[in-house]
N, C-alpha and C positions, 0 to 999 in steps of 0.2 A: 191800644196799649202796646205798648213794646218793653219788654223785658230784654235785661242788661245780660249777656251771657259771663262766662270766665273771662274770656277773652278783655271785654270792655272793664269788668274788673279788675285785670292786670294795668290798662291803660290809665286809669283816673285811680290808681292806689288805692282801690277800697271805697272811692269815693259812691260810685255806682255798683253796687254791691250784685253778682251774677242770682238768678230767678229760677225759682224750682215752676216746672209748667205745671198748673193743676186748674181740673173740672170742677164745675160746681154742680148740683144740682140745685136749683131752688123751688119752692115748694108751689110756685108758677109751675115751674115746668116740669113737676111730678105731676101736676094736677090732669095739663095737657097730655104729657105720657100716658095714663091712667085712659083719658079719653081716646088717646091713636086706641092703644090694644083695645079696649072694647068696640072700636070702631070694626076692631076684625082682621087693621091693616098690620100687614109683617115688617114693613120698611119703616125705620125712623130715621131721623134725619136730625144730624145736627152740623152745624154751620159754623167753620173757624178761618180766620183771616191768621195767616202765620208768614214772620217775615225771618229767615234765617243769614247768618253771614257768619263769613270766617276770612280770618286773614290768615294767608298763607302758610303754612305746615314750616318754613325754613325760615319764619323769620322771627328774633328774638325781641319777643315782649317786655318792655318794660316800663314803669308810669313816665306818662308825659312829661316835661319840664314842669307846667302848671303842680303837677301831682307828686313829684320827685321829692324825698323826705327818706331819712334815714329808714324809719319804720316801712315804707310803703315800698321802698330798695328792698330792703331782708325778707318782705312778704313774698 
């Protein structure tokens, strides 16, 4: 999965709209949790793949040509 930040939301006008990161737990993996700690074990572990980017701090965003529309300008 890859989630759209602000950034990629300035570029395509709203089109790709920026991603709040959020955990889940599911009631899988409450179940398993439930089993570590009674296991005795202190260490849990959980596993994320995360891919970050930014374009450059000096340079002025705005939607692509594709994306370029009055409305998506003003935003």
């Amino acid at each position: 999965m890859l989630q759209g930040g602000i950034q990629l939301e300035m570029l395509t006008g709203g089109l790709i709209q920026a991603g709040m990161h959020e955990v889940i737990l599911t009631a899988d993996g409450k179940k398993k949790l439930e089993e570590v700690k009674k296991s005795g074990k202190t260490n849990y572990w959980r596993v994320a793949a995360l891919l970050f980017a930014q374009i450059s701090h000096k340079t002025v965003l705005e939607p692509l040509a594709k994306f370029r529309t009055a409305e998506s300008v003003n935003k």
